[in-house]
C-alpha positions in Angstrom: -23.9 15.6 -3.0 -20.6 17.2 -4.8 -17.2 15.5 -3.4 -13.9 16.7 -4.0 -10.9 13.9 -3.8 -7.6 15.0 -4.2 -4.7 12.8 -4.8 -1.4 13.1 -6.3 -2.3 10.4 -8.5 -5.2 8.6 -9.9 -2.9 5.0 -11.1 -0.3 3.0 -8.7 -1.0 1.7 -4.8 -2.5 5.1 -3.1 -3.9 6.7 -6.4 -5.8 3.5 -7.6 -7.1 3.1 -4.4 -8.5 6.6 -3.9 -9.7 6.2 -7.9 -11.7 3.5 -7.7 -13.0 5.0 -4.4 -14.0 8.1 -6.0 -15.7 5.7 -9.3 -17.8 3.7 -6.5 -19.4 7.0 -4.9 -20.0 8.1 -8.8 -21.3 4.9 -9.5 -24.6 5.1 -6.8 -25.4 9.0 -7.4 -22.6 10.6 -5.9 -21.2 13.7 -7.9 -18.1 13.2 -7.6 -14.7 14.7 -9.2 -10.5 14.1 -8.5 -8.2 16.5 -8.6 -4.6 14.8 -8.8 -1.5 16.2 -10.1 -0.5 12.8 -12.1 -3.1 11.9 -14.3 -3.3 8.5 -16.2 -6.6 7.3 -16.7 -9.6 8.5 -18.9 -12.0 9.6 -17.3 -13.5 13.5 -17.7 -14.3 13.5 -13.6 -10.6 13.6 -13.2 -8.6 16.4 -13.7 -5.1 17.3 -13.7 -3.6 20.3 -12.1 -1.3 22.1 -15.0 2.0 22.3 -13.7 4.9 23.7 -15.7 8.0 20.7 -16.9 10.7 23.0 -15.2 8.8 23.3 -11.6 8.8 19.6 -11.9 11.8 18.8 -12.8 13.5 21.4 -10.3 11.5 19.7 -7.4 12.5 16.5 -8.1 16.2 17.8 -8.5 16.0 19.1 -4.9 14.8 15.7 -3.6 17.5 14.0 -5.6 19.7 16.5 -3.5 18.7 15.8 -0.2 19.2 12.3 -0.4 21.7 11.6 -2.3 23.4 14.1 0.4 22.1 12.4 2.9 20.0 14.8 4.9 17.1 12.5 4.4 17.2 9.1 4.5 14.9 7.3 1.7 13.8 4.2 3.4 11.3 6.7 5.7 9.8 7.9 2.5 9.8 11.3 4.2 7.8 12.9 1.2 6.4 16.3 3.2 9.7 18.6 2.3 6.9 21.7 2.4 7.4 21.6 -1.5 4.5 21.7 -3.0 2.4 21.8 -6.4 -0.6 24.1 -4.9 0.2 26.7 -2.6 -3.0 28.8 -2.5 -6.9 28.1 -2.8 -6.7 30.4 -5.4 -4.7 28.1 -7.3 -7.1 25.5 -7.8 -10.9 27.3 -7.8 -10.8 26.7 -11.8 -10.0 23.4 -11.4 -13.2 22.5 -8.8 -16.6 22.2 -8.5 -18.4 25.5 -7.2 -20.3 23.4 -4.2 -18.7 21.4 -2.3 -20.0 18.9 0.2 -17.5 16.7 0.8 -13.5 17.0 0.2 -11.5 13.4 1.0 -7.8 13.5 0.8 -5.8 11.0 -0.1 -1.7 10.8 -0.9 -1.6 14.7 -0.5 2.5 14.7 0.0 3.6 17.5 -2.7 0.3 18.3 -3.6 -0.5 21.0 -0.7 -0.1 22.4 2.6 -2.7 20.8 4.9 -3.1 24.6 5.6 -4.6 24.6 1.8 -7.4 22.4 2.6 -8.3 23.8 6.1 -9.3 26.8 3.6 -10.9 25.2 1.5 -13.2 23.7 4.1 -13.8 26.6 5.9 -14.6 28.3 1.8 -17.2 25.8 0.6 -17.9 24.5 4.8 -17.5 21.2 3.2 -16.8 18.2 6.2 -13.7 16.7 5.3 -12.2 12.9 5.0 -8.7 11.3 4.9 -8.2 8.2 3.3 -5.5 6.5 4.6 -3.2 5.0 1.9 0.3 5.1 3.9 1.3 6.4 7.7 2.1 9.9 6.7 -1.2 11.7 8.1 0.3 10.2 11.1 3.4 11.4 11.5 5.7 14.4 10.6 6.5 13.6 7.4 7.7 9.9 7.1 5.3 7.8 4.9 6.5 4.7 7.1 8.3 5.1 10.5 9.6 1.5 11.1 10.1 1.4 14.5 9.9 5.0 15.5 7.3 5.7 18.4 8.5 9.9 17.3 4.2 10.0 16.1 3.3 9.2 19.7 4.5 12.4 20.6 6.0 15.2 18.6 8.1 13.7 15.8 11.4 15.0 17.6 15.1 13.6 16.7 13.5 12.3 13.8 15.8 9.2 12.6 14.5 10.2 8.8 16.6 13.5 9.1 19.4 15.3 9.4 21.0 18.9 9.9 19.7 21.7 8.4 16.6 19.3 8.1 16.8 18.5 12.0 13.5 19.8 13.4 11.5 19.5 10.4 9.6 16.7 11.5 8.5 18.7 14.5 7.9 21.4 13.1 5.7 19.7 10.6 4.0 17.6 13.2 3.2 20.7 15.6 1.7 22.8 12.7 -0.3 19.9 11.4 -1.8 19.1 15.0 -2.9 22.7 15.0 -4.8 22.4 11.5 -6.0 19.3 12.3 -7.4 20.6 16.0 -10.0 23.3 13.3 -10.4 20.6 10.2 -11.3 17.6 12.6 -11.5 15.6 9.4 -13.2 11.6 9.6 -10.3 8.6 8.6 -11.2 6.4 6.6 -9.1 3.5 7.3 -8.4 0.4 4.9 -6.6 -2.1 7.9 -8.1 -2.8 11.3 -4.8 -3.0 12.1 -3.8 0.9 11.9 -6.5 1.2 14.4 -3.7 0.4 17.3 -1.4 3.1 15.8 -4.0 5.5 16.0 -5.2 5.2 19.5 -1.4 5.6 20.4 -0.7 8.6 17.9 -0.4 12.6 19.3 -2.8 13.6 16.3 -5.4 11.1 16.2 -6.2 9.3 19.4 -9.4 11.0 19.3 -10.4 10.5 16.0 -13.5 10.0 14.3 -13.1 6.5 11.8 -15.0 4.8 9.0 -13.4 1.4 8.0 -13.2 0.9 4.2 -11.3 -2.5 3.6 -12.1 -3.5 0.1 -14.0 -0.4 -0.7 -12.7 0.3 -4.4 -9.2 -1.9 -3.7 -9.8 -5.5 -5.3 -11.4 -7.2 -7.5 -12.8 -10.3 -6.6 -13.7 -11.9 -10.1 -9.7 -11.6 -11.1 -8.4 -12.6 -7.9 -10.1 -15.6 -6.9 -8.8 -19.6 -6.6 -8.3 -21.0 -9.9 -7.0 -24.3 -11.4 -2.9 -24.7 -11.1 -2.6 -27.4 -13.9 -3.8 -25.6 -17.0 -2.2 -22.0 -15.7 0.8 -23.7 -15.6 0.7 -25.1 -19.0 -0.4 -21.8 -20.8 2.3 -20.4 -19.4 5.1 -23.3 -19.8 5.9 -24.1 -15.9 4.1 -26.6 -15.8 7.7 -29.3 -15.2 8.1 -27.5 -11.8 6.6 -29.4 -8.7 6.5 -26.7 -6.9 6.4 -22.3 -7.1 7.3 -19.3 -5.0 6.1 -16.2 -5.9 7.8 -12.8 -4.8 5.9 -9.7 -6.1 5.8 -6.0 -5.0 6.1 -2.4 -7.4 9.7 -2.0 -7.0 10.9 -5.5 -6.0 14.4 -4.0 -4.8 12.5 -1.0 -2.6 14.5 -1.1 1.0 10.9 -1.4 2.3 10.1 -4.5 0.8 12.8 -6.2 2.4 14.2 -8.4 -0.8 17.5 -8.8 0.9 15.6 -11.3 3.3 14.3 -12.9 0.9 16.9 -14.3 -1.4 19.0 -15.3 1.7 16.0 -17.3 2.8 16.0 -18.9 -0.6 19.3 -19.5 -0.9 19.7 -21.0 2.4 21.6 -24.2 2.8 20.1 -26.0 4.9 16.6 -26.2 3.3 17.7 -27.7 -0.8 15.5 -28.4 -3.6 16.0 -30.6 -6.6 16.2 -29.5 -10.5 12.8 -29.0 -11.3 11.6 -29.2 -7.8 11.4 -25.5 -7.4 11.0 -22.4 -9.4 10.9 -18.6 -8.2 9.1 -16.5 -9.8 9.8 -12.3 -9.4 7.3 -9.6 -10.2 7.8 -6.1 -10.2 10.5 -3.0 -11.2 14.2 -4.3 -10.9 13.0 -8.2 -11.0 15.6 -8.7 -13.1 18.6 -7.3 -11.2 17.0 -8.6 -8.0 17.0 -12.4 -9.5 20.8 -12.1 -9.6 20.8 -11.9 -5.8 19.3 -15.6 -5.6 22.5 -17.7 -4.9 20.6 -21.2 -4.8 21.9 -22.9 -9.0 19.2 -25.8 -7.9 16.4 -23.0 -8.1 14.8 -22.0 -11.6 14.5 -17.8 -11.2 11.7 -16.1 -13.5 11.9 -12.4 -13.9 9.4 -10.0 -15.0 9.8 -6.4 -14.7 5.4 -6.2 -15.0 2.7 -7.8 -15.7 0.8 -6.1 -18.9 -2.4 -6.7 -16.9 -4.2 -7.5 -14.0 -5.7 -10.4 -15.4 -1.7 -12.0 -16.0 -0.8 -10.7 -12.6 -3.7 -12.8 -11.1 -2.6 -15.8 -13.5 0.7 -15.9 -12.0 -0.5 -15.8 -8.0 -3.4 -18.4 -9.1 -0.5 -21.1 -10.5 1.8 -20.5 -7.7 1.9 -22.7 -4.5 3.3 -20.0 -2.2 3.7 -16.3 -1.6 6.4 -14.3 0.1 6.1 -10.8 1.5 9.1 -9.7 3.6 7.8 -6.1 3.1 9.5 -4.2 6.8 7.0 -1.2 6.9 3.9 -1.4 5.0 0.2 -0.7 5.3 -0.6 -3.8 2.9 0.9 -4.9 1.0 -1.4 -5.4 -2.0 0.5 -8.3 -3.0 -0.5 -9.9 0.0 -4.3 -9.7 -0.1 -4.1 -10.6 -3.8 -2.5 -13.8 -3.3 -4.3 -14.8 0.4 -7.7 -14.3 -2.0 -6.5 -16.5 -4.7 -5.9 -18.9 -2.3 -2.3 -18.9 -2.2 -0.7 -19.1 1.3 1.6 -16.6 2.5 4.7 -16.7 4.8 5.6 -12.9 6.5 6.5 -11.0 8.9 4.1 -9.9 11.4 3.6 -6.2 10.1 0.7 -4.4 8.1 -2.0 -6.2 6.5 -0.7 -9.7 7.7 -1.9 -9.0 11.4 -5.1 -9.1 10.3 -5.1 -11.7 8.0 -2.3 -14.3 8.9 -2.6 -16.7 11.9 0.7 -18.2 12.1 0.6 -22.1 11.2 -3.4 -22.0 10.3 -3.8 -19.5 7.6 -0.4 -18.9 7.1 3.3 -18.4 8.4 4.9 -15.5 10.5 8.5 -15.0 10.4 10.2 -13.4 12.9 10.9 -9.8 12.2 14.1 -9.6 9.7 14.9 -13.2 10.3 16.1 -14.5 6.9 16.4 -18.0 8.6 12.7 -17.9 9.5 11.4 -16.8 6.2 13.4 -20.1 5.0 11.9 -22.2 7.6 8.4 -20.6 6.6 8.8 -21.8 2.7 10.2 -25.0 3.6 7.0 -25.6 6.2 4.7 -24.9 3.6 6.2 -26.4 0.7 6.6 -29.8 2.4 2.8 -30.4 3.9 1.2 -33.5 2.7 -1.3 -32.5 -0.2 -4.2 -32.7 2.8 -2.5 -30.6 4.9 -1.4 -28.1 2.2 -4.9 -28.4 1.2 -6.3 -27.1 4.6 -4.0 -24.5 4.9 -5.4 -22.8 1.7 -8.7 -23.2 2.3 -8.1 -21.3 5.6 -5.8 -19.2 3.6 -9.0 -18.2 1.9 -11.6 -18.2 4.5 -9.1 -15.3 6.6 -8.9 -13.1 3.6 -12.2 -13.6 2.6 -13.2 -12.5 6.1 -11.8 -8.9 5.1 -12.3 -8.8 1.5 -15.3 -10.6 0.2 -18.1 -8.8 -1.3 -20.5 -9.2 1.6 -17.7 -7.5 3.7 -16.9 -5.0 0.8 -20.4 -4.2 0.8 -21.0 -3.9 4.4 -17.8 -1.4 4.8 -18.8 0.9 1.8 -22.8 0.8 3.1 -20.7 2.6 6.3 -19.0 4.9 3.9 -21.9 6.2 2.1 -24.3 6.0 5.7 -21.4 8.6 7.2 -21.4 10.2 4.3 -25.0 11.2 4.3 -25.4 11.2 7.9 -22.8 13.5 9.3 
């Protein structure tokens, strides 16, 4: 069997996940190739669309535009401006196999017109997938729509927008509903949670699903409960009594809701010792976010990445606690990472927590954008008795494991290849 992915990327969130996809299918038999527009890894089974330095550079220009202009607000990560890389079929026969069986999509904003792969199916009659990476199959544009309901119906008076770029959404939304009516393409859907947003959305109530949680995603032999003691001495933190861990791609992305965050830890009302507590930031602009944490008693650690995943895992593994005040998010990553290490979480009830965190048992919930919660969150965790904290992580574990052990990995992906072969 021959199957086409196409990504924008093959590296970062949505392109590693629709990678490592794409190397399981390979892995058991599967012929299998990606197409991306980005491409970082090497591996001869993906393969990078040429695209000229100027087009790119004039494209991102034009976004630059837009926002800094303020027609489209970024925190929507409204990505589907109807600019894209590949505007034809023609444009990409050199690049693909000359059967295909199978095409699954993946991060397609910029890549192509959902028009372009409603040709390609009906070229090669290939059945089609979408792998859902971030909301924006959903909706008319927006990669995450907050607390829009706009994909429940037709993505009018979008809140992303602004004139000339008014009715875009709609216009988007209306056109894709008609494409999708012919391509009736299977999702393939990493959180049970999305399932809710599906049954309520104009495109997809109907849709046919495949659930894929943990299929490619994480590894299990890096992230996995380790030791505290000797982590913490190879890595010279080991005179802190206790650790918080804040970690996301871009640590100062509106979405990821850092603001809440650093007034949580800076709150007065919960105060820790010298020594008693150090922070530890992960990610692009750790270092301008640690000046945002207003708390002298509190030790901050900055690093802008990790050089591996190995060192990212080290740093979850020694901490004692993990906070994720991500607003509008599918995952996050972070999150699973640190729940399957064994490291408790407090967050807000959104994304991947709904699944994963019962509030007081495996974890804390925060009320949504409530710095004073988050607080209250780290403060409950960080004071349990060593039984109690003990408990907590083992059900910390048992919840993520539940979703993202290797029984359960294995089980999802047998329904991934079984839908596969068994239209």
């Amino acid at each position: 069997m021959n199957i086409l992915f196409v990504s924008y990327s093959d590296s970062a969130g949505a392109g590693s996940a629709i990678y490592m996809m794409h190397q399981s299918l390979k892995s058991i038999g599967f012929n299998s190739t990606l197409l991306v527009i980005n491409k970082n890894r090497e591996d001869k089974d993906v393969i990078a669309f040429k695209i000229k330095k100027l087009k790119r550079k004039f494209y991102k220009l034009l976004d630059n535009i837009e926002d800094n202009l303020g027609f489209i607000k970024r925190k929507y990560a409204f990505e589907d401006r109807s600019r894209n890389f590949i505007n034809d079929i023609e444009d990409i026969k050199s690049y693909v196999p000359d059967k295909i069986d199978v095409l699954v999509l993946g991060w397609i904003s910029k890549v192509a017109d959902l028009e372009v792969f409603l040709n390609i199916k009906r070229q090669y009659n290939c059945r089609v997938y979408w792998l859902l990476t971030d909301l924006a199959p959903v909706t008319g544009g927006c990669h995450y729509p907050y607390d829009c309901k706009g994909y429940e119906d037709e993505c009018a008076c979008c809140p992303a927008l602004r004139f000339p770029y008014r009715k875009l959404a709609y216009k988007k939304l209306m056109k894709k509903k008609l494409i999708l009516s012919q391509m009736d393409p299977v999702l393939l859907n990493y959180a049970p949670w999305v399932n809710e947003m599906l049954d309520r959305s104009a495109l997809f109530s109907n849709s046919k699903r495949v659930l894929v949680t943990g299929v490619g995603g994480v590894d299990n032999n890096i992230y996995q409960p380790a030791d505290k003691v000797p982590l913490r001495n190879k890595h010279g933190l080991s005179k802190y009594r206790k650790i918080v861990l804040f970690a996301a791609d871009n640590v100062l992305d509106e979405r990821k809701g850092f603001d809440y965050f650093s007034r949580a830890i800076s709150n007065e009302k919960y105060s820790y010792g010298i020594n008693e507590l150090a922070l530890i930031i992960i990610g692009k602009n750790s270092n301008k976010a640690a000046q945002q944490i207003n708390n002298s008693a509190v030790s901050v650690l900055a690093f802008e990445y990790t050089a591996t995943e190995k060192l990212l895992a080290e740093y979850i593994q020694l901490s004692d606690l993990f906070v994720s005040t991500a607003l509008n998010d599918i995952g996050p990553g972070m999150l699973i990472y640190a729940m399957l290490c064994g490291v408790p979480a407090v967050s807000f009830n959104i994304g991947i927590a709904r699944d994963m965190v019962d509030h007081l048992v495996s974890g804390y919930i925060a009320q949504y954008k409530n710095s004073d919660d988050i607080a209250k969150g780290i403060n409950y965790i960080l004071t349990l008795s060593e039984n109690e904290y003990d408990l907590l992580r083992e059900k910390c574990l048992k919840a993520s494991l539940n979703l993202y052990s290797e029984s359960a990995r294995q089980r999802n992906f047998h329904s991934l290849v079984e839908s596969l072969q068994n239209p």
